[in-house]
N, C-alpha and C positions, 0 to 999 in steps of 0.2 A: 518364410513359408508363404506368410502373401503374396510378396513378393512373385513366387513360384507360381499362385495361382493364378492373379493377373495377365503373367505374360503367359501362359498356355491358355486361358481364356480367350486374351487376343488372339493368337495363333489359331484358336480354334473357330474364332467367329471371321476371321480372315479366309479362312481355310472352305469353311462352310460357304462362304461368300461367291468367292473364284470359283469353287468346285462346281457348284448350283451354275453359274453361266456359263462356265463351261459344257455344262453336260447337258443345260438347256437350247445350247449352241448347237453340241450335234443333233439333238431332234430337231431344230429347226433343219439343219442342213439335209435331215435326210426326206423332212416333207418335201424341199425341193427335188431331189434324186427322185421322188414319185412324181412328181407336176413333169418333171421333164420325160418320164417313159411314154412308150406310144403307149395306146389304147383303145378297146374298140371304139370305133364311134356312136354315138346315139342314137338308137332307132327308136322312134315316136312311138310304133309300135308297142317299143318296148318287147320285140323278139328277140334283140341280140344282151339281154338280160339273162335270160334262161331263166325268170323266175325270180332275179333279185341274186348279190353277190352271195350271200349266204348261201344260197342252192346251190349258185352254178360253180365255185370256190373261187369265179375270177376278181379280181378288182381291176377292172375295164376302165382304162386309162390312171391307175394308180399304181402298177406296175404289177408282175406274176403274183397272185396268189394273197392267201390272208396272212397278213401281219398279226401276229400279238401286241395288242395293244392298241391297236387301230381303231377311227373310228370314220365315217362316209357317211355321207348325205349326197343326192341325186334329186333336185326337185325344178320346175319350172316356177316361176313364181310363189303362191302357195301351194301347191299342185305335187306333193312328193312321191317319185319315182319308188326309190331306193335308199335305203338307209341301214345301218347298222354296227355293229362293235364288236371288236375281239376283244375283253378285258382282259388286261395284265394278269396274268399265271402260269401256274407252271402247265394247266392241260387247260390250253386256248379253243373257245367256243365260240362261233356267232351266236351273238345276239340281237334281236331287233331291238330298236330303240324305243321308249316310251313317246307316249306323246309331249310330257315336259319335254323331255331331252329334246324333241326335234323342234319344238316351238324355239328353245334355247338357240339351239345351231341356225333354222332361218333366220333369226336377227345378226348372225355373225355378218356382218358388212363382206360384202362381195367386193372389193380392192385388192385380194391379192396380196395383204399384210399378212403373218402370220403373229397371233396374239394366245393366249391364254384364257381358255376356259373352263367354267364350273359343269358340267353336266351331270344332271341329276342320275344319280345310281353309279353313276361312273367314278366320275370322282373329276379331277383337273386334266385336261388337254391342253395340250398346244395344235390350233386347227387353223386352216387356209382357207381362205373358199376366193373362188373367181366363178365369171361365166365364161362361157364357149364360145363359138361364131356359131351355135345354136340356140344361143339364150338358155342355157340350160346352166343351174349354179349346179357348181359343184365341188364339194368340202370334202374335205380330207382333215385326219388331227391324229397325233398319235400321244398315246399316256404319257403323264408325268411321273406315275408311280414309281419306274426304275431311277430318275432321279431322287423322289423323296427318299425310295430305300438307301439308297446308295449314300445320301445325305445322313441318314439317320445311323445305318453302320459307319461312317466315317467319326460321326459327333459320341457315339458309343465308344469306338477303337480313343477318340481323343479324349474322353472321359476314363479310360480306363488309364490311359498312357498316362495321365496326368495324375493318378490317382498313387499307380508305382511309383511316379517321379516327387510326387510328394513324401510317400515313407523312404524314398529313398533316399531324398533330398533331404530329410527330418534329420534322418540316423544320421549322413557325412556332417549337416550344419551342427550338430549337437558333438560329435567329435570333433570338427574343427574347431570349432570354439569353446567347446572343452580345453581342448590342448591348446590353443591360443592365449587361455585365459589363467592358465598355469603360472607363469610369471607371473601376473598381475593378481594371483593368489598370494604367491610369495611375496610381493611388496605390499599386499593390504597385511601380511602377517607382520612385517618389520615393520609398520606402523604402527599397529596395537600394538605388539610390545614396546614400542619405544613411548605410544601413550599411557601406558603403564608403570612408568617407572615415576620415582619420586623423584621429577626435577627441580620442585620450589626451592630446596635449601640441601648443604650440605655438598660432600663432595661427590659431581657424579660422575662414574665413569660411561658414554654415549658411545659404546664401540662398537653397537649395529648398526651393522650397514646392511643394504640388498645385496643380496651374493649375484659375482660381479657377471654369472650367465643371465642376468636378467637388465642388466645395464648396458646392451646393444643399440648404440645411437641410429641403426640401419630400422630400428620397429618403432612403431609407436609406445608399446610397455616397454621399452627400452630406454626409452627417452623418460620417459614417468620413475621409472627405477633410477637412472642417471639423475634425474632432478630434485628426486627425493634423496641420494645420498650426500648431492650438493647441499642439500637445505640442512641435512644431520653434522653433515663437517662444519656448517656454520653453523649451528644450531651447540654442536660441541668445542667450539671455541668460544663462544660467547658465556655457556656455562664456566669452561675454564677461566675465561676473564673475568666473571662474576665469583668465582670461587679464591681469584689472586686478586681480587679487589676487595673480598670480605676478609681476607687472610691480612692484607694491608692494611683494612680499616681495624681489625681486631690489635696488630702489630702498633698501630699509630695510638691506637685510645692506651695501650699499656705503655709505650715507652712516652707518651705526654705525662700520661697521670705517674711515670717513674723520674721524667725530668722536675715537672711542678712539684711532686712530693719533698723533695730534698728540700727547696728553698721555702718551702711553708712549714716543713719541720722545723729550718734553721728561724724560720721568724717566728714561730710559735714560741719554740724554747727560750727565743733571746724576751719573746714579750713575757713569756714566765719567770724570765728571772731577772727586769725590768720588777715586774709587779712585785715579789718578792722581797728581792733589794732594797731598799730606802736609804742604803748610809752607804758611806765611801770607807772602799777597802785601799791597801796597800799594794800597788804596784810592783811591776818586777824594778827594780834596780834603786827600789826605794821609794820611788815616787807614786803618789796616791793617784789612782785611776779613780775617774768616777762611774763603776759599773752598770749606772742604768745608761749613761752618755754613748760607751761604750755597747751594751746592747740595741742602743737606735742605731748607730752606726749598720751594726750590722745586718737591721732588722731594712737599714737601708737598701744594703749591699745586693741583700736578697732580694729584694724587691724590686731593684734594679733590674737583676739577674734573670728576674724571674717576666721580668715586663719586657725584656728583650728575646725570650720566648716566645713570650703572649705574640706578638706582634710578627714574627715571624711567621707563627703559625697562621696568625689573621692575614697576611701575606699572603700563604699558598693558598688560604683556602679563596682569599679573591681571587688570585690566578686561576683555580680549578673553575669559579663559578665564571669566568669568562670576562670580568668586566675589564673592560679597554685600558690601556695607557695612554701616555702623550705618543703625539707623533709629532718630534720635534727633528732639526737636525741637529744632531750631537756630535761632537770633534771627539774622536776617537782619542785622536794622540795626547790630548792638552789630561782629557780621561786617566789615561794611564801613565802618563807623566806624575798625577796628582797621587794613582792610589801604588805608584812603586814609589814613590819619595814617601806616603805613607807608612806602608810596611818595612819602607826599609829603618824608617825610627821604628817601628816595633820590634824589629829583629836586626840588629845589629849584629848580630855571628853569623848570618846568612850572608851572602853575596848577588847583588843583586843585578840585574842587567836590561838593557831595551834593545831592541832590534826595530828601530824603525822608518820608515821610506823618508827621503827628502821633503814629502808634498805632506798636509793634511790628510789625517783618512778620515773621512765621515761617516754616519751609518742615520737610522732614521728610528728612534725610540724617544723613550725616557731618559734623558739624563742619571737622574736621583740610582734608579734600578741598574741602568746599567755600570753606573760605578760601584752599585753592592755586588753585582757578578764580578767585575777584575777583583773588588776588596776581597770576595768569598775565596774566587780561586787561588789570590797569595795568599791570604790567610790559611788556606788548607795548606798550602807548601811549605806556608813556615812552622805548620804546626804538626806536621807531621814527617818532616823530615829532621835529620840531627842537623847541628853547629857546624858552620862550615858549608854548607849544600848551596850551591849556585842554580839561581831562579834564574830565568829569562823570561822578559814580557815579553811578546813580539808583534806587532801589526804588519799586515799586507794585503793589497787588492786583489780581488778575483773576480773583473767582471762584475758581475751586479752585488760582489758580496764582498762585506769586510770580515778578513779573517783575525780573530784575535787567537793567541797562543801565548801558554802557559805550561814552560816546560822546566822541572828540576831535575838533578840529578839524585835523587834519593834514593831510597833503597826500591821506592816500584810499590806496586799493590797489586795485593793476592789476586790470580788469576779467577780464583769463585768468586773473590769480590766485587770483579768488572764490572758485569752483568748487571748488578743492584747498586753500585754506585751512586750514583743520582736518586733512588729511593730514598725517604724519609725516615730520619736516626738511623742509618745505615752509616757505622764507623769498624774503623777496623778495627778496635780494641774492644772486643768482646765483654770485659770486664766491666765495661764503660766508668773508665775512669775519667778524672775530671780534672787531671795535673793538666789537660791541653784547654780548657776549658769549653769542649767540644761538643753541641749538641747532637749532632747528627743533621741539622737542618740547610748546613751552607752550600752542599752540593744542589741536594733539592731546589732550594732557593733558585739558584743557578740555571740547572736547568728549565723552570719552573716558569720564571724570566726572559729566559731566550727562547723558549717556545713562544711567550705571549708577541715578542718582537716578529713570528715570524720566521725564525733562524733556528739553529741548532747546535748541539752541546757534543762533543765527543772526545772520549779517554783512551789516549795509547800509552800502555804501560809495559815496563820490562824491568828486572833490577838495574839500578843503575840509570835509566831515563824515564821519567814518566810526562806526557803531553796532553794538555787539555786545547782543543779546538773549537772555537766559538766562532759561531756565523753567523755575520747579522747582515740584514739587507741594507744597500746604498743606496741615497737619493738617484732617482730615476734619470738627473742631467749630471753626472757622475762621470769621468773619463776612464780611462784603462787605467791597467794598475800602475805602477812605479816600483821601478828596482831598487831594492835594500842597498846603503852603502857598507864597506867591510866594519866589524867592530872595532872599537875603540876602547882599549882599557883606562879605566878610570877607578883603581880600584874598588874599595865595597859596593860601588854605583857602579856598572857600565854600562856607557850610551854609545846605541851604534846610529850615525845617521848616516 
């Protein structure tokens, strides 16, 4: 609306401007139209006056007849002839002039200029004066009043114009931006509701969004709706990952405190009946056992069992808080050379195999860590597959990456179980039995490990085959890969080089 008044104000003082020289222009032009008519000439006399213009109706050398609005002077020096005015109206009168008035007009400069005058009673002229080839001055000037008016009705009509243009221009901006502002009603309302909702805890579900007519990347509230449903889709995955991260931490504090329970029961009990005990009982097959000996043992075993827990777990959680490993070079092959001659004294009903290139393969970690990922991965194969099930290790270059694989032929894992695999105490034996002595922790480990290297963990499973693929990064002056030679049977051991 300022706006609106501004520029019609210019408009109008522009308007008022022009119009005013222009219209000052044609009274100028029309005093010349009068200087230029003939007219009678002067008689000293003063007979071919008849009296003075007034009387005789002529204006003798100022063209036929009296003008409205006109004003004349006729004088010799100070010596005035004739003088007098028709003022501006509608029923035009000669008047003679006052004596201000005619002292005003003698001082008008005789050059011939035409300028602007005040004259008393009248009001403003525009008047000429020159002399003759009779020394006689003589002034002419016609009113200004039909310009004031005209001035005055124009700044009225553009006062009024501007006044319409105003309530009219009120009422359209007030609608348009009304209805402009409609979508961006609707996104201020899916933001309160959505500041509304209880997101500190718990499960939420964020499935307001801006309805998607107000999400038109061609508008500015388009663009605002669009950005606010970007900030809610993240905004609602981050809830979701705070919600599968509380679900996990709640998961990990019960199946820890379900893993450490068993072996502090078993040490507890063995220390109670330790304390108990003081004398030696009789043994199976005859032979006397010494019962509290036998309870350290056990109270060992546990504790053993239970500190390879512990330390696992302190494991992930250093992996989770970030802290660095070596960054060493580490021989791949000599690696899994070590941890398949391992497992294969642990599992002797297993068949074990290598698949691997002629050249070294190196990778750039921890030694220590990454033989507990190949230890983790046969371990899980031998422990979860039956007697009989042929493992294969395998190495191979890819470019800047060593691939390790670990593939049995077992029976596979549950396609719901893919997914959470690598999760922590995530086993497929529901019951969580402990005939495999399996915490749930070796995958994780695993993966856990090969993130911090840098690389990555991945499971293809099917009945019948299942593959783990590990990727770790090669030193940087590292060559292409090298082609596997064919296998080689070597019974419970095959080495392919």
């Amino acid at each position: 609306m300022a706006l609106i008044v501004v520029v019609c104000a210019v408009l109008g003082v522009t308007t008022e401007i022009f119009l005013s020289r222009y219209l000052v222009a044609q009274v100028d032009q029309q005093l010349k139209v009068w200087d230029d008519k003939p007219g009678n000439p002067y008689d000293h006399a003063g007979t071919s006056w008849g009296g003075g213009r007034c009387a005789s109706g002529q204006l003798p050398g100022r063209g036929p007849g009296l003008q409205r609005g006109s004003v004349w002077l006729t004088a010799e020096g100070s010596e005035i002839y004739d003088s007098g005015a028709v003022p501006y109206g509608e029923n035009p009168t000669c008047v003679e002039l006052t004596s201000t008035a005619q002292t005003e007009l003698l001082a008008v400069p005789t050059d011939g200029v035409i300028r602007t005058v005040s004259i008393d009673g009248l009001g403003d002229y525009r008047v000429r004066a020159d002399v003759d080839d009779f020394g006689v001055t003589r002034l002419a000037g016609q009113s200004l009043d039909p310009v004031h008016a005209s001035l005055v009705r124009l700044g009225v009509i553009m006062a009024a114009v501007t006044g319409v243009a105003l309530l009219i221009g009120a009422g359209v901006v007030v609608l348009i931006v009304r209805r402009a502002l409609r979508p961006l009603d609707r996104v201020a309302a899916t933001a309160h509701q959505v500041s509304s909702m209880p997101l500190a805890s718990g499960d939420v579900d964020l499935a307001v969004r801006v309805p998607e007519q107000d999400t038109d990347p061609r508008t500015e509230v388009g663009q605002v709706g669009a950005a606010l449903n970007q900030m809610l889709g993240h905004v609602s995955g981050a809830l979701v990952a705070r919600q599968e991260s509380e679900t996990r931490v709640r998961q990990f504090v019960a199946d820890a405190s379900h893993e450490l329970r068993t072996p502090l029961a078993s040490i507890r009990g063995y220390a109670e009946l330790a304390r108990r005990e003081g004398q030696r009982t009789p043994g199976r097959d005859g032979d006397d056992e010494d019962v509290t000996a036998h309870a350290l043992r056990r109270v060992e075993s546990e504790s053993a069992r239970m500190t390879t827990l512990v330390e696992d777990l302190l494991l992930l959680a250093r992996l989770d808080s970030g802290r660095p490993l070596s960054r060493d070079e580490v021989d791949l092959t000599m690696l899994v050379l070590d941890a398949v001659s391992d497992a294969r004294v642990a599992g002797r009903d297993h068949h074990w195999q290598l698949d691997l290139p002629e050249e070294p393969v190196t990778a750039v970690g921890d030694a220590h860590r990454l033989h507990q990922v190949v230890a983790n991965l046969l371990a899980n194969a031998r422990a979860h597959t039956p007697a009989g099930t042929r493992v294969e290790t395998g190495l191979r270059v890819d470019g800047a990456w060593a691939i390790l694989t670990v593939t049995d032929s077992g029976p596979g894992i549950p396609a719901d179980l893919q997914p959470e695999i690598f999760n922590r105490f995530v086993r497929g034996d529901s019951s969580r039995s402990r005939a495999a002595g399996s915490t749930g922790l070796g995958l994780a480990i695993v993966d856990a490990v090969t993130s911090a290297h840098g690389g990555s963990v991945q499971v293809r499973s099917r009945p019948g085959r299942t593959t783990f693929v590990v990727r770790l990064p090669r030193p940087a002056d590292e060559g292409a890969a090298s082609t596997a030679a064919p296998i080689v049977d070597a019974g419970p051991a095959t080495v392919r080089r």
